[in-house]
N, CA and C of each residue as an Amber inpcrd file, in Angstrom:
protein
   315
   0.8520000  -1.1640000   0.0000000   0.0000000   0.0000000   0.0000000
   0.8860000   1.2100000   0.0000000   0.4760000   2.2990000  -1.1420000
   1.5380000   3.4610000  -0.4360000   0.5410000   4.4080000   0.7120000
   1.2240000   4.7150000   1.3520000   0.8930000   4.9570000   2.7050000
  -0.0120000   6.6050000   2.4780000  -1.0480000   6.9400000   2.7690000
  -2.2380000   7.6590000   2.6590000  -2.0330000   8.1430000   3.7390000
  -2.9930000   8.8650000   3.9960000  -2.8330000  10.2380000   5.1470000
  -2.8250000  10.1080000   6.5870000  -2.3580000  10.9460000   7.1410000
  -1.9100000  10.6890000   8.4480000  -2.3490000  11.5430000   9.0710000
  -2.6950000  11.8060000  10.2470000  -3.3940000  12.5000000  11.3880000
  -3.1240000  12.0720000  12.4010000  -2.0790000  13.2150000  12.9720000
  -1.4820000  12.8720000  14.4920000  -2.5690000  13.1880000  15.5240000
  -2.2890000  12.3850000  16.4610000  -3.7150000  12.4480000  17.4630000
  -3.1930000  13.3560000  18.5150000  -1.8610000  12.6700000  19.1230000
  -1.1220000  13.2250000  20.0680000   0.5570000  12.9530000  19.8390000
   1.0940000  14.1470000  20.0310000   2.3630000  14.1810000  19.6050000
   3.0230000  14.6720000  20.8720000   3.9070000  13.9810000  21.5090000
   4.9990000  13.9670000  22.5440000   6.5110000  14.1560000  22.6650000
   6.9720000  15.8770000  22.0760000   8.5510000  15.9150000  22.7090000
   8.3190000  15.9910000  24.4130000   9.7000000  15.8040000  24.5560000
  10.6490000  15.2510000  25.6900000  12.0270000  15.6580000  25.4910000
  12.7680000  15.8670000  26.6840000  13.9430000  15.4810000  26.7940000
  14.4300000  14.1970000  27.2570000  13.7160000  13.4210000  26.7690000
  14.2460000  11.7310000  27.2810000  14.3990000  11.0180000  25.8490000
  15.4380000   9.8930000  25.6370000  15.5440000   9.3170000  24.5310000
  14.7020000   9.1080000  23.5260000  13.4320000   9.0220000  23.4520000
  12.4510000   8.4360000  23.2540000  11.2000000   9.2670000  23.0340000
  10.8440000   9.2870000  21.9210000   9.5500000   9.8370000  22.0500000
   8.1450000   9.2210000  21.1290000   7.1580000   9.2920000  21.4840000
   5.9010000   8.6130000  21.0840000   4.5810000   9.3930000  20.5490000
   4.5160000   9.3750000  19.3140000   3.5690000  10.0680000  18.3890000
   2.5410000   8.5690000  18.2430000   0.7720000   9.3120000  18.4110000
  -0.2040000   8.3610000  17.6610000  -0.5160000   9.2800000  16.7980000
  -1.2990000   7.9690000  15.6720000  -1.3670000   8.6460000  14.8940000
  -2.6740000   7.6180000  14.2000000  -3.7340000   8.3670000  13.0260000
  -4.4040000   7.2010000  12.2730000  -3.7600000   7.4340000  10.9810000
  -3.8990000   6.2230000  10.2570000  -3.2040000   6.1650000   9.0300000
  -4.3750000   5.3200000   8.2570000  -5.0350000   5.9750000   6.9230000
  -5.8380000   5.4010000   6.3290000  -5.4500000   4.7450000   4.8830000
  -5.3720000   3.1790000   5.1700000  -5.0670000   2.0850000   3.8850000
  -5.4600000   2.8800000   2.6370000  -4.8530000   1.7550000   1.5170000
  -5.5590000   2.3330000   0.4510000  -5.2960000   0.7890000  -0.6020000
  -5.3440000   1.0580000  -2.0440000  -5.4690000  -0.5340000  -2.4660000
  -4.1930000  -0.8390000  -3.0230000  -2.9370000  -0.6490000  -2.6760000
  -1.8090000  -1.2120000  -3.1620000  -1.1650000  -1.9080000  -2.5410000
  -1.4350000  -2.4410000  -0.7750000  -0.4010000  -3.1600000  -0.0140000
   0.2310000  -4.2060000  -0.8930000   1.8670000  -4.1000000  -0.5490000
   2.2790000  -4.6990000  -1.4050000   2.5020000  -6.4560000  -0.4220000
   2.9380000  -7.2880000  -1.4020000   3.6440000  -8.5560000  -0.5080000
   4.5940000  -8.1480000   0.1670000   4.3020000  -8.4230000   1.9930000
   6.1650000  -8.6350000   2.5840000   5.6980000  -7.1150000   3.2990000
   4.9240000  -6.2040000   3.3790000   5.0830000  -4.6840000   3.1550000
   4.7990000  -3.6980000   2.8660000   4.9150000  -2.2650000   3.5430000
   4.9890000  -1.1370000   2.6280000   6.5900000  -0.4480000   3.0730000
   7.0040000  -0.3930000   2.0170000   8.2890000   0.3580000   2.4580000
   8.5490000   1.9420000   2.6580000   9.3070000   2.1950000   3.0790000
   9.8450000   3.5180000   3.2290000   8.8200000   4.1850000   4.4760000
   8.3350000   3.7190000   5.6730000   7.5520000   4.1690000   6.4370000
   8.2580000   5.1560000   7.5100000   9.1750000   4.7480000   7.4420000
  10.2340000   5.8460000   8.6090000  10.3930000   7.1240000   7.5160000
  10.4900000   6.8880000   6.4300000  10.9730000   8.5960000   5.5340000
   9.0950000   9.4700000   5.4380000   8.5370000   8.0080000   5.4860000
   6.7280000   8.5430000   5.4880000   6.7380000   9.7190000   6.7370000
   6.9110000   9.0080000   7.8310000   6.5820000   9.4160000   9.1930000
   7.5810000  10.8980000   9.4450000   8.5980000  10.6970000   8.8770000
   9.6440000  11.9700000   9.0110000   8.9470000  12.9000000   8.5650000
   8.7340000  12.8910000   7.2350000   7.8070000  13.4100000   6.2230000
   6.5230000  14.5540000   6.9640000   5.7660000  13.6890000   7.8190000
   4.2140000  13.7750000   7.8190000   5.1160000  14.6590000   9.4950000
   5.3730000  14.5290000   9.9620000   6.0470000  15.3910000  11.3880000
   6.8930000  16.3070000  11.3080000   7.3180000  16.6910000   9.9960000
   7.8590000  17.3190000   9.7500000   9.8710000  17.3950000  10.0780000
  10.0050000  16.6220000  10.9110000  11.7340000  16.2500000  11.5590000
  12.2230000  14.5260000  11.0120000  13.7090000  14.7190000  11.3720000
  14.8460000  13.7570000  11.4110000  14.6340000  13.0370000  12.3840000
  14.1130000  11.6980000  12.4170000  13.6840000  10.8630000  13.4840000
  14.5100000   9.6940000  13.1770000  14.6130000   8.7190000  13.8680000
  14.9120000   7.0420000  13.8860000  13.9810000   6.0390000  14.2020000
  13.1290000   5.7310000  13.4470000  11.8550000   5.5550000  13.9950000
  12.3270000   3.9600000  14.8630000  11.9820000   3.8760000  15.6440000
  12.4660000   2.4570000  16.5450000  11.3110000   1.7470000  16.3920000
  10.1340000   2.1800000  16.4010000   9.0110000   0.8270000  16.8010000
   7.7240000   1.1670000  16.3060000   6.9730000   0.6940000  15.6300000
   5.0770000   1.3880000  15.5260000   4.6570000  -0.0460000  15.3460000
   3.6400000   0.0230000  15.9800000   2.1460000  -1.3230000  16.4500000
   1.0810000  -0.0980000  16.2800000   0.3730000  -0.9740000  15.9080000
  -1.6930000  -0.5970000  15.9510000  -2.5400000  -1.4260000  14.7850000
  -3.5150000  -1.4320000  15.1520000  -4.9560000  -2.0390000  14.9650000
  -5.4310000  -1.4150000  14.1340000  -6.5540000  -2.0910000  12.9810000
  -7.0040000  -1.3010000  12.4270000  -8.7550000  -0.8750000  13.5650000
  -9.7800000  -0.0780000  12.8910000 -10.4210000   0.1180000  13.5460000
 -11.6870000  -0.3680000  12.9100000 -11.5080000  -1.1670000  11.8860000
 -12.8280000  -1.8770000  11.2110000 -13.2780000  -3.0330000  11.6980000
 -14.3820000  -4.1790000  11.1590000 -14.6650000  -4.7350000  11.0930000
 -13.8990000  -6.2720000  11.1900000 -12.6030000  -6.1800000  10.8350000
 -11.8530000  -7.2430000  10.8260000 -10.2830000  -6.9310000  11.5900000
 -10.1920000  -7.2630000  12.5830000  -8.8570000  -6.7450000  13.2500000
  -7.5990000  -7.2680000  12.5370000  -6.8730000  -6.1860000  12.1500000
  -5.8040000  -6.2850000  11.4330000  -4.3020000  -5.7140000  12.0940000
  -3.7440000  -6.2320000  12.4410000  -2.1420000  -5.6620000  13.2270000
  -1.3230000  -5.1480000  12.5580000  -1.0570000  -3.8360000  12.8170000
   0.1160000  -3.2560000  11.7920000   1.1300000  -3.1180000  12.8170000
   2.4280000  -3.5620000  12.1270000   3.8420000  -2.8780000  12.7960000
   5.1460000  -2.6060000  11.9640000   5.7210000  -2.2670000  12.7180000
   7.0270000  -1.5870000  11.6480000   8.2850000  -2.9220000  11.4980000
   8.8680000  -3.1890000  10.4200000   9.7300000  -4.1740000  10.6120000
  10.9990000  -3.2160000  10.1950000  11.7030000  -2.2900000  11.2370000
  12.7840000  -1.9760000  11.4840000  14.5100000  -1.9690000  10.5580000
  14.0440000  -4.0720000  10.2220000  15.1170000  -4.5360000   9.6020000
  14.8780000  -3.9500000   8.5920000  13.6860000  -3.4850000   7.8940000
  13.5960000  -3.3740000   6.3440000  12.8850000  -2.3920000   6.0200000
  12.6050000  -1.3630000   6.8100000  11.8070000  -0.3530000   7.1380000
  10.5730000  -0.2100000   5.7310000   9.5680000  -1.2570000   6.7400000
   8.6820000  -1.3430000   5.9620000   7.3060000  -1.1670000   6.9830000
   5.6280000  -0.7130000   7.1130000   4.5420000  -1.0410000   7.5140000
   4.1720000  -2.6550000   7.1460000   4.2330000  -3.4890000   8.0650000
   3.5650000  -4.6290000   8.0240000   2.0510000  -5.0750000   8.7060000
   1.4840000  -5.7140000   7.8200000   0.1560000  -5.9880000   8.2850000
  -0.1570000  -7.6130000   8.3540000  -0.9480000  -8.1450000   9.4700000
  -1.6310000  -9.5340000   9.8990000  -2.8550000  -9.5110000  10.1750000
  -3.3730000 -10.5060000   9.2380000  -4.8470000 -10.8730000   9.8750000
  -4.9810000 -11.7520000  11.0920000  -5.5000000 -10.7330000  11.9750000
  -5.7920000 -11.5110000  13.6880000  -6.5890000 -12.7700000  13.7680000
  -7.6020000 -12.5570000  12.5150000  -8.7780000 -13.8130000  12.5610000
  -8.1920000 -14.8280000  12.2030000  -7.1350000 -15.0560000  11.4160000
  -6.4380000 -16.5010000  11.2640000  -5.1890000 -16.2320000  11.1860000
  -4.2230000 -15.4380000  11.7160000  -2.8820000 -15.4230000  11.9790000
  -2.1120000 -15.2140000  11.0880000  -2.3410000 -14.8580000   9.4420000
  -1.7280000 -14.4870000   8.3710000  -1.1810000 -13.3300000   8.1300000
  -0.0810000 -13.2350000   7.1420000   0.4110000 -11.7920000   6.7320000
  -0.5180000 -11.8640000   6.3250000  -0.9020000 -10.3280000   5.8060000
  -2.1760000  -9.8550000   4.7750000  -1.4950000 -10.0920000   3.3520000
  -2.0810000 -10.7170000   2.7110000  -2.0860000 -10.5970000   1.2040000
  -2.0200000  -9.6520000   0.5850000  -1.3530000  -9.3280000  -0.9980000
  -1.4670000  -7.9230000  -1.2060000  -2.9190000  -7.5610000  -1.7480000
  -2.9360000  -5.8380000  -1.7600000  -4.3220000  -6.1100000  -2.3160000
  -4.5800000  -4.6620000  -1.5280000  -6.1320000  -4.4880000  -1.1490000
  -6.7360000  -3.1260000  -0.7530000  -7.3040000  -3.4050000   0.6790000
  -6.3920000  -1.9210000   1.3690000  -6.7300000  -2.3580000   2.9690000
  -7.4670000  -0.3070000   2.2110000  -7.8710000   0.1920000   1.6480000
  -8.7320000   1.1450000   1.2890000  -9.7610000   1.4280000   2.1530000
 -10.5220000   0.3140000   2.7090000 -11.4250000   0.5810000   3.6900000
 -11.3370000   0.5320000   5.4000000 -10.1570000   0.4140000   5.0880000
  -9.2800000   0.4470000   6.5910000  -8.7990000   1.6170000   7.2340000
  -8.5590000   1.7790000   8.4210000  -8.3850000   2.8400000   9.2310000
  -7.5340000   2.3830000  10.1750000  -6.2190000   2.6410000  10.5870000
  -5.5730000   1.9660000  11.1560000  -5.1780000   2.8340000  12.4890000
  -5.1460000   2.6290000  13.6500000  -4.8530000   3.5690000  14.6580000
  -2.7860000   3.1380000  15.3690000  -2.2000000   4.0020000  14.6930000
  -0.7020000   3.3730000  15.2130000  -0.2350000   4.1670000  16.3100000
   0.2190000   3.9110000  17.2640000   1.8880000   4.2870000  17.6890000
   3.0240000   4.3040000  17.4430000   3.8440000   4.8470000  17.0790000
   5.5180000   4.9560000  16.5940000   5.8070000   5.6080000  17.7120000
   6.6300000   5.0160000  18.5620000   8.2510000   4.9400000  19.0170000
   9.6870000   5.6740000  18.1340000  10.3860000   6.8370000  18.5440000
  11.0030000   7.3010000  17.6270000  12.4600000   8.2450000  18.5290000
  13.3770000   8.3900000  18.1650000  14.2790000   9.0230000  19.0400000
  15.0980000   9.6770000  17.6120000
């Protein structure tokens, strides 16, 4: 999927290592296999700063619970279907609404 719009809910500087932005992020119909890549240059992007993004988890908020998280190694958005334990297939998460957290220093 390339990654569609973002709307920070709550955004948290600090002077501590670490800081934690939510955010919703709404699918659209390209998720690719394995991925969406480039989600840390997304997130830089959409916050406007030079981040390291360390970590993002969240749910979507539809009808079918779907787990998104960041895979770090390959800086990509990954998605699983909760109802039977699968990566998501590629295809259109369009009607999806996803509510994340990113972890970022």
């Amino acid at each position: 999927m390339s990654l569609g719009a973002l709307t920070v809910i709550e955004k948290a500087d600090s002077s501590v290592s670490q800081n934690q932005v939510a955010f919703t992020l709404v699918g659209d119909g390209a998720y690719p296999a394995g991925g969406t890549p480039g989600f840390e240059a997304f997130v830089q992007e959409k916050l406007g700063k030079t981040l390291t993004l360390v970590a993002a988890h969240g749910m979507s908020l539809g009808a079918v619970a779907i787990l998104a998280w960041y895979d770090f190694v390959n800086d990509k958005l990954c998605l699983r279907n909760l109802t039977d334990g699968a990566d998501a297939t590629p295809g259109s998460f369009a009607a999806e609404t996803f509510q994340i957290v990113a972890t970022y220093k």
